[in-house]
C-alpha positions as CSV (number, residue, x, y, z in Angstrom):
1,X,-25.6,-13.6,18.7
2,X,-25.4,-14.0,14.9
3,X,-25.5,-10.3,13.3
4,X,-27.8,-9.5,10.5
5,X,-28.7,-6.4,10.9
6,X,-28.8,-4.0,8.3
7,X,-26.9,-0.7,10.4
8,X,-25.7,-2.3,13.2
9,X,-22.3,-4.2,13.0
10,X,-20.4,-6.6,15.5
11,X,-18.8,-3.2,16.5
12,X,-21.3,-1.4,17.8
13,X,-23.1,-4.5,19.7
14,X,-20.1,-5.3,21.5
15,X,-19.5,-1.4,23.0
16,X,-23.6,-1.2,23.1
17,X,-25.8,-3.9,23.3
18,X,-24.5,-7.0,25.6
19,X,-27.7,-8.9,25.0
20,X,-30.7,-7.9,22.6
21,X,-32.7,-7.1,26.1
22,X,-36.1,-5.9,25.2
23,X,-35.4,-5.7,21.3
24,X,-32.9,-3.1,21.7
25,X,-31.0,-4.3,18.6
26,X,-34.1,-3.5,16.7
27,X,-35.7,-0.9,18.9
28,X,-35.7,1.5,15.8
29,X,-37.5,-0.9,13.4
30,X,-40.0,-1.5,16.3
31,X,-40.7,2.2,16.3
32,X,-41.0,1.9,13.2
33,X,-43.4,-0.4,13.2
34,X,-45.6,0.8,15.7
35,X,-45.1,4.4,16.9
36,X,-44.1,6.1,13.5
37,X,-47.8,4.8,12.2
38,X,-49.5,6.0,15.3
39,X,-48.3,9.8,14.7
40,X,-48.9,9.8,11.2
41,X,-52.2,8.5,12.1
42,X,-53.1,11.7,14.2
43,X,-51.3,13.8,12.4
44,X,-48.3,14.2,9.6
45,X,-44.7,14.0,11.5
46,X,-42.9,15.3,8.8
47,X,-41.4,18.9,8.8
48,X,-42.2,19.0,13.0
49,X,-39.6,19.8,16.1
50,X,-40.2,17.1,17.8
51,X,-38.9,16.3,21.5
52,X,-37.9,12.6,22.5
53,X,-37.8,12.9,26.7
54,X,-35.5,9.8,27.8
55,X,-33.8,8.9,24.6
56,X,-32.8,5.2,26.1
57,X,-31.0,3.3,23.4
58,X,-32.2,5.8,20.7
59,X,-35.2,3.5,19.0
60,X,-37.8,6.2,19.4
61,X,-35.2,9.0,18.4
62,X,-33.7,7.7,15.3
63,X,-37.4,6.5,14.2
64,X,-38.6,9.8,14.3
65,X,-35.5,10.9,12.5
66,X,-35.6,8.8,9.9
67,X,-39.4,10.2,9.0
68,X,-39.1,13.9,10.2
69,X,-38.2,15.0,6.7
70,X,-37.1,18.7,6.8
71,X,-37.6,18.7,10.5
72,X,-35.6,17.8,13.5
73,X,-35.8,15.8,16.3
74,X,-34.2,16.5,19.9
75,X,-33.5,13.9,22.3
76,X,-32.5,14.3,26.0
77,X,-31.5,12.2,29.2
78,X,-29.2,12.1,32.1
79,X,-27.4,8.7,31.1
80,X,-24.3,9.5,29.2
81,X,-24.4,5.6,27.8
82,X,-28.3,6.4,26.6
83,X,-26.8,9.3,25.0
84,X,-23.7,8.0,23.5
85,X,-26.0,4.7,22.0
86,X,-28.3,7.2,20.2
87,X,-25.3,9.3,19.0
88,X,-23.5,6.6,16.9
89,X,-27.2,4.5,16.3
90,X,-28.2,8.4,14.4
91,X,-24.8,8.3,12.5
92,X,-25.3,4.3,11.3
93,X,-29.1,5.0,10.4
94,X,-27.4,8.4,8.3
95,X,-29.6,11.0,10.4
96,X,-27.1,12.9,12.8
97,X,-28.0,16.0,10.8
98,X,-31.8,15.5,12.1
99,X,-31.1,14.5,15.6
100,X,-29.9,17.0,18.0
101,X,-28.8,15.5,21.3
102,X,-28.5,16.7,24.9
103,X,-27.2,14.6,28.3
104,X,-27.9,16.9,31.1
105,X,-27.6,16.4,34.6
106,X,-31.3,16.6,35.6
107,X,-34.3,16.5,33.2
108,X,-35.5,19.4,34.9
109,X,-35.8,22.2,33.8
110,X,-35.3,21.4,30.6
111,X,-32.9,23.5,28.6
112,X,-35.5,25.1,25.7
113,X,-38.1,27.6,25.6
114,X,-41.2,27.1,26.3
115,X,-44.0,26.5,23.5
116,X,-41.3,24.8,21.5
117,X,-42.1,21.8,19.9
118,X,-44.8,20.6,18.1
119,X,-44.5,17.2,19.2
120,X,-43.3,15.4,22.8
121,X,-42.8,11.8,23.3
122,X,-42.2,10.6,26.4
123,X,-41.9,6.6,25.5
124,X,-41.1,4.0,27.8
125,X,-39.7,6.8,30.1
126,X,-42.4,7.3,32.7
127,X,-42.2,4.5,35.0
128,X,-38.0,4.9,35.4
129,X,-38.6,8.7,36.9
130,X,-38.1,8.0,41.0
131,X,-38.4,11.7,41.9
132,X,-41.8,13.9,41.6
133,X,-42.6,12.9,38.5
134,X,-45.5,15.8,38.3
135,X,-43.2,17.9,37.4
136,X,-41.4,16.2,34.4
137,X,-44.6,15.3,32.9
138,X,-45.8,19.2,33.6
139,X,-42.5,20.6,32.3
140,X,-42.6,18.8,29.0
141,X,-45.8,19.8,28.5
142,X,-44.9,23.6,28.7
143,X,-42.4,23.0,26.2
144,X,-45.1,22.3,24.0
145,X,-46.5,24.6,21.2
146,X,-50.3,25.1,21.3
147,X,-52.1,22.8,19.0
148,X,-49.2,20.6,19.8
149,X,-49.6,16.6,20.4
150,X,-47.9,14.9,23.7
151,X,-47.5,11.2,23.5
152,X,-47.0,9.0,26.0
153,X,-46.3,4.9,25.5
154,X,-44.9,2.1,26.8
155,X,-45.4,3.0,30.6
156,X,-47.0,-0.1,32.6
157,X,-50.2,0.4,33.8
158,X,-50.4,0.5,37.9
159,X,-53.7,-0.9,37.8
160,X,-51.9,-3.9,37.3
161,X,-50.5,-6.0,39.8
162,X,-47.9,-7.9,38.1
163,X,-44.7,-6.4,37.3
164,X,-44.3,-7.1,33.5
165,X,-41.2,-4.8,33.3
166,X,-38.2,-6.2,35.9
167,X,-39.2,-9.5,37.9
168,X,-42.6,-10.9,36.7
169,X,-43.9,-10.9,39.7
170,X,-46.8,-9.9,41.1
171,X,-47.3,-7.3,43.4
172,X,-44.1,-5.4,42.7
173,X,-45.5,-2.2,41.4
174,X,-47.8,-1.9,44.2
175,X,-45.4,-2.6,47.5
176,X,-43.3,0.2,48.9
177,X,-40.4,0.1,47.4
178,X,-37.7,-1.6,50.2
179,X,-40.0,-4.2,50.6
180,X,-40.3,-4.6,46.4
181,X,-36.6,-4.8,46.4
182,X,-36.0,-7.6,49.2
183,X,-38.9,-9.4,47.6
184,X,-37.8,-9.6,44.4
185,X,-34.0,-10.7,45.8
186,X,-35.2,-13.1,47.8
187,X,-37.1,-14.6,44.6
188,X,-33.8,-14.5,43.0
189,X,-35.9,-12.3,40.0
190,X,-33.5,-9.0,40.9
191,X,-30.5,-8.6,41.3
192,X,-28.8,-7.5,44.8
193,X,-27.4,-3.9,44.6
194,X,-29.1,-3.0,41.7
195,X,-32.2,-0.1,41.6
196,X,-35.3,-1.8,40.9
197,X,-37.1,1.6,41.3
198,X,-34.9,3.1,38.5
199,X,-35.3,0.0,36.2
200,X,-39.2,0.7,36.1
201,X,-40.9,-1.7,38.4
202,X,-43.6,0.8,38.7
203,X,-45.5,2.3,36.3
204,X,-48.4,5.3,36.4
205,X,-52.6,5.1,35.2
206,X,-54.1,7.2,33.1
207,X,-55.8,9.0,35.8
208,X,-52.6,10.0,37.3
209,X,-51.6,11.5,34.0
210,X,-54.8,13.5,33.9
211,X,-55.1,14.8,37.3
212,X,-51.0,16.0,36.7
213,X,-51.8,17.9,33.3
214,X,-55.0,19.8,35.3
215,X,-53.2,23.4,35.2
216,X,-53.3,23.4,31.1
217,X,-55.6,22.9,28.5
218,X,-55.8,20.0,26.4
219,X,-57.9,17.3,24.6
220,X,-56.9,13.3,25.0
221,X,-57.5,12.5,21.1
222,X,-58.4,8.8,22.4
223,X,-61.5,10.4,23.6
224,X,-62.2,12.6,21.2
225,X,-61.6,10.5,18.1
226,X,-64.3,8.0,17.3
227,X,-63.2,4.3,17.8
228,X,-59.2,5.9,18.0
229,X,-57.7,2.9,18.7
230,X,-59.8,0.3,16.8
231,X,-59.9,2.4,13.6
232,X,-56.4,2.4,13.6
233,X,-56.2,-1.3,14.1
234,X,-59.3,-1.9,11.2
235,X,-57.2,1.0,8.8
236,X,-53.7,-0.7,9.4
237,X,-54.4,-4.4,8.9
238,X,-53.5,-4.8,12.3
239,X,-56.9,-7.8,12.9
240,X,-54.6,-10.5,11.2
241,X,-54.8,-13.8,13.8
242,X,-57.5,-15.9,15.0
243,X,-56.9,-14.6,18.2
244,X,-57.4,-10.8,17.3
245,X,-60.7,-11.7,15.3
246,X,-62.2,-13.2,18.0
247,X,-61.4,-10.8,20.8
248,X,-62.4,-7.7,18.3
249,X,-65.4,-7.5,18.4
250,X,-66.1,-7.0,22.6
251,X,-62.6,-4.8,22.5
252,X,-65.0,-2.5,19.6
253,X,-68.0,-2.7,22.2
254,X,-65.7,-1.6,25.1
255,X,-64.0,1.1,23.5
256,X,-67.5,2.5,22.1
257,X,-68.5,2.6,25.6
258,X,-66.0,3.8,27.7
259,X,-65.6,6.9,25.1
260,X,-69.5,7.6,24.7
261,X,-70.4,7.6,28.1
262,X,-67.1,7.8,30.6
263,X,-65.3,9.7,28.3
264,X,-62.3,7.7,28.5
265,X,-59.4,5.7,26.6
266,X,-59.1,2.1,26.5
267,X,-55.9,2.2,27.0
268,X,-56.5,3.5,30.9
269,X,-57.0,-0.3,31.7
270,X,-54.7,-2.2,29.6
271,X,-51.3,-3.7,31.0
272,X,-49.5,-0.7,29.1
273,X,-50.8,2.8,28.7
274,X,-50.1,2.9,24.6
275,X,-50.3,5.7,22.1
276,X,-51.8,7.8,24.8
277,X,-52.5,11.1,22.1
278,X,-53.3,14.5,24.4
279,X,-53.4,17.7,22.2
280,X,-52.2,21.3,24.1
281,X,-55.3,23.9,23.6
C-alpha cells in the first residue's frame, strides 16, 4: 500500500491497519466529511462533552476532537486494540489533550454519571452488540444531559435482507445465527472460527430503536425538522451527479410524506439507519 497520508506513517499502518478494510486509514477524514457536518447541522459541536460509545479504530473520536474546540470528547470500548488505535491516531492528529479514553471490561454500566454529556454517538457500533442490546442503547441514553442530542449511524438496517457488512449475502441478518455462520462458511464468504455475530452481520430498524428508548423522553429531529435530510443534502451541495438529480426529486416526495403523515424518518427504510438525530426532553 503506497502511504500518503498526511498523519499516518508506514509505522503506524504496519502495528494498526493490515489492509485499509472499510476506509480505516482514512476513517477520520470520512467523519469528517460526513458526520462532523451532520452535528453542526443540528446543532454547534464545539465547546460540548461529547461521548463516542465503541471507539473502533478512532475515526469518529478523533473527528470530533479535531472540531470540539474547548470541549472534550470521551471514547470507550472493550477492545484494547480499538483503544490503543485511537490512542496513538489522537496523538498523530495533535488532539490527545481533547480525547479522554477508557477500555473497560463491559460497556455496561458505563463508568460516568448520569446526565453527563451533551452529545452521544453511537456510530457503526450497534449491530456488533451480541448481548441485550436494550440496555446499552438505554444506558447511554441516561448518560445524556437533557436537551442533549443521541446520534446513531452506520448500523445496517434489518429490514434488509442482504448482509452488506460481512459476507454479501443475502439472508444473513435474518437467519439464526448457527445457521448464518455455517451458511456463510460453506459459501466460503466467512471465515471458519471467526464470530460473524460480533463482526456485525446483523443490524437493528428504526422501530427497534424507538420501542427501546420508550421509558424517556425525547424528540427524533428527523421528524421534527422539515425535509431533515433533504435540506441538508440541498444546503451542503450534496445533489452533485446525474444520478442524485434524478432520484431527488421522489426521495423529496417520500421524505415529505413519511414525516407529514407517519411521522417518521427516511432513514427507517434505507440499507443503513444514518444520522439518526433523537433529542433527550
Amino acid at each position: 500500500m503506497q502511504n500518503d497520508h498526511p498523519f499516518l506513517k508506514d509505522d503506524f499502518i504496519k502495528k494498526y491497519i493490515k489492509q485499509d478494510i472499510d476506509g480505516q486509514l482514512y476513517s477520520v477524514e470520512a467523519s469528517l466529511e460526513s458526520l462532523i457536518p451532520w452535528i453542526d447541522y443540528v446543532t454547534d459541536i464545539q465547546n460540548n462533552k461529547i461521548l463516542v460509545f465503541g471507539t473502533g479504530g478512532g475515526g469518529t473520536a478523533v473527528a470530533c476532537a479535531l472540531k470540539v474546540g474547548n470541549g472534550k470528547v470521551y471514547g470507550i470500548d472493550i477492545n484494547s486494540w480499538a483503544v490503543d488505535t485511537t490512542k496513538e491516531r489522537s496523538r498523530l492528529y495533535g488532539t490527545s489533550d481533547k480525547l479522554i479514553l477508557k477500555c473497560v471490561d463491559d460497556s455496561y454500566p458505563l463508568p460516568f454519571p448520569d446526565e453527563y454529556f451533551d452529545i452521544v454517538i453511537m456510530a457503526d457500533v450497534i449491530e456488533h452488540i451480541i448481548e441485550d442490546r436494550v440496555k446499552y442503547v438505554q444506558e447511554c441514553f441516561t448518560k445524556l444531559k437533557k436537551d442533549g442530542y443521541f446520534i446513531i449511524t452506520g448500523t445496517p438496517n434489518l429490514f434488509y435482507p442482504k448482509d452488506r457488512h460481512t459476507t454479501g449475502l443475502y439472508f444473513i441478518p435474518w437467519l439464526p445465527s448457527k445457521i448464518a455462520y455455517h451458511y456463510s462458511v460453506f459459501r466460503k464468504k466467512w471465515q471458519k472460527g471467526k464470530n460473524l455475530d460480533y463482526a456485525g452481520r446483523k443490524g437493528t430498524t428504526y422501530f427497534h430503536i424507538m420501542k427501546w428508548l420508550k421509558p424517556f423522553s425525547y424528540v427524533v429531529l428527523n421528524v421534527e425538522m422539515k425535509n431533515f435530510t433533504s435540506q441538508y443534502l440541498i444546503n451542503h451541495h450534496r445533489i452533485n451527479s446525474f444520478k442524485r438529480k434524478l432520484f431527488f426529486k421522489p426521495y423529496l416526495a417520500l421524505e415529505f410524506l413519511l414525516q407529514r403523515f407517519l411521522k417518521l424518518p427516511i432513514t427507517a427504510f434505507m440499507p443503513y439507519l444514518n444520522h439518526l438525530f433523537i433529542q433527550k426532553k
